[in-house]
N, C-alpha and C positions, 0 to 999 in steps of 0.2 A: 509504387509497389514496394512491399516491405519481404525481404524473405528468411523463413523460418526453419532450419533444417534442411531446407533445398526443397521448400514448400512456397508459391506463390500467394499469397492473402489479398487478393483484391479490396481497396480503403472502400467502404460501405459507405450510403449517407446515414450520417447522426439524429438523423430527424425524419425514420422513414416513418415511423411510429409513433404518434401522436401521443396515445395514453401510454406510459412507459412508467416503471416503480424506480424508486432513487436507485436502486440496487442495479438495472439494468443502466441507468443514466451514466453511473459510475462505470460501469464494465465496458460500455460504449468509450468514455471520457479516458479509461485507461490503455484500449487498443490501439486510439486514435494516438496518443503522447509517445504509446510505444510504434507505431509505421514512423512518426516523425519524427523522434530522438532515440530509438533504440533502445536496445538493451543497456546499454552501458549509463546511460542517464538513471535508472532504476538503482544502480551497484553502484553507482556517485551516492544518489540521495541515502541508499541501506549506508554505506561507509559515514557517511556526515551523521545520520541519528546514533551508530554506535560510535562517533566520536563523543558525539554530545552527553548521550547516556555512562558514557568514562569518565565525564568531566564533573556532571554533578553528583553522583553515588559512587562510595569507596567500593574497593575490593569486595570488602567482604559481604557486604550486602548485594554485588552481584553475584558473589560467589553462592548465596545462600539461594536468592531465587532460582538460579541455574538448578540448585538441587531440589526445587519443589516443582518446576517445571516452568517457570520462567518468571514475569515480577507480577505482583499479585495488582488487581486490578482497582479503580479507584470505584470508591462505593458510592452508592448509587441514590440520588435524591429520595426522599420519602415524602408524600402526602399530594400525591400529584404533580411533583414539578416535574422539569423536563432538564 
């Protein structure tokens, strides 16, 4: 039993639902990580990607995305791919 606020959440089965979209799969896949390592597991991994993201782009090019509302996104195959 995981608690939230001083909210009980009863762990659910992961497989009640046969036909499920990724998106649910995912949301399923991240309740479950967070009953069994918590919150603090989550603010480990965010701390490690903004190490990472320090390490390879300078200042100012965080600085710059910061002021456009964050880093602009990687563009997007053309002609069918995936």
């Amino acid at each position: 039993m995981f608690l939230v606020k001083n909210m009980k959440i009863e762990p659910k089965p992961l497989y009640a639902k046969v036909n499920i979209s990724c998106a649910e799969a995912g949301h399923l896949g991240g309740i479950r990580v967070l009953q069994q390592y918590g919150r603090q597991h989550y603010v480990n991994a965010g701390k490690k990607g903004q190490i990472t993201l320090k390490s390879r782009y300078t200042h100012e090019d965080r600085s710059r995305w910061g002021k456009m509302g964050g880093r602009p996104r990687r563009k997007t195959l053309t002609g069918g791919g995936k």
